[in-house]
C-alpha positions as CSV (number, residue, x, y, z in Angstrom):
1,X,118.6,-116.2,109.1
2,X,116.5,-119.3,109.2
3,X,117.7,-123.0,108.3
4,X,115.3,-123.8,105.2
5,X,115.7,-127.1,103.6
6,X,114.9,-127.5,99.5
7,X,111.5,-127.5,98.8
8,X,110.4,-125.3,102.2
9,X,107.7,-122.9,102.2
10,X,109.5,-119.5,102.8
11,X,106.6,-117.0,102.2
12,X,103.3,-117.4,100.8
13,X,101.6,-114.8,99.2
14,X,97.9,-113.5,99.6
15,X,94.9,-115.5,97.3
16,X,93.6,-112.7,96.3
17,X,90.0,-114.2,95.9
18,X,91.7,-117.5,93.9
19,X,90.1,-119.7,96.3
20,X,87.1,-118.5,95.0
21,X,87.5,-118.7,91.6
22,X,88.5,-122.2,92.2
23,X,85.4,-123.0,93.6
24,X,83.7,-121.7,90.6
25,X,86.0,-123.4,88.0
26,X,85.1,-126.9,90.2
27,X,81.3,-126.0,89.6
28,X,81.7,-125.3,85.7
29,X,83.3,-128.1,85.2
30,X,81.2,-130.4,87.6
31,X,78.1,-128.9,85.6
32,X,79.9,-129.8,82.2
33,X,80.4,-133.2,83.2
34,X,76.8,-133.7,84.0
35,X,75.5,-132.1,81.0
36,X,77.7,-133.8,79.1
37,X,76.8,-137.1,80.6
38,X,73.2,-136.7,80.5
39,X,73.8,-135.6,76.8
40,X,75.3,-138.8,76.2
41,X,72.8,-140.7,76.7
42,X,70.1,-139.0,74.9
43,X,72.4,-139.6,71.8
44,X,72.6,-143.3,72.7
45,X,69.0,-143.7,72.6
46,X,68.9,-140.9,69.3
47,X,67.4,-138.2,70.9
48,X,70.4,-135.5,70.5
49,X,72.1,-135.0,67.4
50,X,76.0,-136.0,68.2
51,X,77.1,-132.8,66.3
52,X,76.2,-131.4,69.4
53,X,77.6,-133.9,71.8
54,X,81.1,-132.7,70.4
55,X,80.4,-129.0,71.8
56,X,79.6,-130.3,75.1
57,X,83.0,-132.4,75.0
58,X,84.8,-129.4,73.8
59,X,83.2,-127.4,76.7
60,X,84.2,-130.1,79.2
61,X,88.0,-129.9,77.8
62,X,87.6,-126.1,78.7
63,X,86.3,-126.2,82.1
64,X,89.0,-128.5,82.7
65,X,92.1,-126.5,81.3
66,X,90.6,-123.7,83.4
67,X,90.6,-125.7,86.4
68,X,93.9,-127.1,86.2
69,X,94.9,-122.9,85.5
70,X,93.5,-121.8,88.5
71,X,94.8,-124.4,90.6
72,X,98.4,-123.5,89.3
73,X,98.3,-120.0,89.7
74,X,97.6,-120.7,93.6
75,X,100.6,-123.2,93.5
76,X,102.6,-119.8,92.3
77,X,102.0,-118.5,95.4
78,X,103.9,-120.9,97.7
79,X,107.7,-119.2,97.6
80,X,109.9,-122.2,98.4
81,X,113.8,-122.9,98.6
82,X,114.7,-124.2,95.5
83,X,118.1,-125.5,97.8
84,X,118.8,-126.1,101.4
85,X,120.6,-123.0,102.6
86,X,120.0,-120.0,105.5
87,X,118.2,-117.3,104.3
88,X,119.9,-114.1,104.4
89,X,117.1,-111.4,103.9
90,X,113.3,-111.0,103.2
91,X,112.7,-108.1,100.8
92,X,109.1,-107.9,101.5
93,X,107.0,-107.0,104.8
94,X,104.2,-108.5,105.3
95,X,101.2,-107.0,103.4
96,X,102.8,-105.3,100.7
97,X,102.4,-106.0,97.3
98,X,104.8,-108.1,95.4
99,X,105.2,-107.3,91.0
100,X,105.5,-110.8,89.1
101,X,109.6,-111.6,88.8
102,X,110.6,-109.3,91.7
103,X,112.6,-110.8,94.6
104,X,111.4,-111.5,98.1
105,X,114.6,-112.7,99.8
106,X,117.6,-113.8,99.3
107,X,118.3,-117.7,99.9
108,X,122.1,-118.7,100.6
109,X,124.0,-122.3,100.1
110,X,125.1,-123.5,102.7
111,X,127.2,-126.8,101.0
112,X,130.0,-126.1,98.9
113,X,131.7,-123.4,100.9
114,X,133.9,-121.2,98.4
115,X,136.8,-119.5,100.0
116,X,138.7,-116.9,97.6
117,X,142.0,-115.7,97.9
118,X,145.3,-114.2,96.6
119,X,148.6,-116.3,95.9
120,X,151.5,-114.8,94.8
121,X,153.0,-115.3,91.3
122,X,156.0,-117.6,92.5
123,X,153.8,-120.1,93.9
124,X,151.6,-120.1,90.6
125,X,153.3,-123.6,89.4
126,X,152.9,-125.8,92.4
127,X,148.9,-125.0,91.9
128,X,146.5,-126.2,89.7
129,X,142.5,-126.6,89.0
130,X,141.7,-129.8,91.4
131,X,144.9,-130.3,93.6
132,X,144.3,-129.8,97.3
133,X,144.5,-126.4,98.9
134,X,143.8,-125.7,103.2
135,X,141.2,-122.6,103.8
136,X,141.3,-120.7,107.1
137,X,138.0,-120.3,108.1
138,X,136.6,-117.1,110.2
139,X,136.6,-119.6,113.4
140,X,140.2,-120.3,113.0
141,X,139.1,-124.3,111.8
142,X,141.5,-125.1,108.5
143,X,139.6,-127.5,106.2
144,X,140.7,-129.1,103.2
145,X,139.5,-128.0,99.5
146,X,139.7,-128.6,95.9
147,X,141.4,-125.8,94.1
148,X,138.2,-124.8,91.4
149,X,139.3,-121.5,89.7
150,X,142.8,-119.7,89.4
151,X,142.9,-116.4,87.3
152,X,145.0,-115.9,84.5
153,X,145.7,-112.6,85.1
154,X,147.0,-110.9,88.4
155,X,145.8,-108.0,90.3
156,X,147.8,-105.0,88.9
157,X,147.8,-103.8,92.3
158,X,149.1,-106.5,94.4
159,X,150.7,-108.9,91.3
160,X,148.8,-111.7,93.3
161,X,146.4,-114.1,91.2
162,X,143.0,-115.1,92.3
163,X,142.3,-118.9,93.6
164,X,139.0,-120.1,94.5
165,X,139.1,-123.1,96.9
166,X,135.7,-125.5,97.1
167,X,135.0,-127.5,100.5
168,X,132.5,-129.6,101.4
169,X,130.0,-128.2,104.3
């Protein structure tokens, strides 16, 4: 997987013809505004009734909520990391379609690191949430943690209880 960092652009999905329509949501509301401008000024020298000058506003309003739409629906497509992390997998091959909600990868943290483990029931009182604990990594390195979670009930097969350890990355 790939080093992303929060706010990276990890996929990017196809405009569908948005670009277009953005184009012609800039014209409406570039033809509004003129309209509306030149309107303006035939009611300031009493030419146009301003009952009508109100539509024209209203219409302005419009082409601009329609705008401002458009132009966030092709901010939607950008799929970036919401955190710094590696991702693991891409659910999606390039060209297929993707539904609205569905998940195209799967983004993991890198920072904390949560090692989980078994302790036996004796050593129970010497632990708490938030004393110190050491974690074995994979690589043989031992780091130092904060003791976040401790189960209250042990594993009927092994009578050990659950302890997760947070460190730093």
């Amino acid at each position: 997987g790939d080093l992303v960092s929060e706010g990276d652009l990890i996929a990017k999905l196809d405009l569908e013809g948005r670009d277009a329509m953005v184009l012609s949501a800039e014209a409406q509301l570039k033809r509004r505004r003129a309209e509306l401008d030149a309107r303006a000024e035939l009611v300031r020298r009493g030419t146009f009734p301003k009952l009508q000058l109100e539509e024209l506003i209203s219409g302005l309003a419009e082409a601009e909520a329609d705008l401002a739409t458009m132009k966030a629906e092709i901010d939607r497509l950008d799929v970036t990391a919401p955190f710094t992390g590696i991702v693991d997998t891409i659910n999606v091959e390039l060209g297929s379609a993707v539904q609205p909600g569905v998940a195209v990868g799967t983004l993991i943290s890198l920072d904390p690191i949560i090692g989980v483990g078994e302790i036996n029931e004796q050593d129970l009182p010497i632990i708490e949430v938030g004393s110190q604990a050491e974690l074995r990594l994979v690589s043989g390195e031992t780091v130092t943690g904060t003791v976040r979670y401790i189960s209250r009930e042990a594993t009927p097969a092994t009578r050990t209880f659950t302890v997760e350890v947070e460190v730093p990355n």
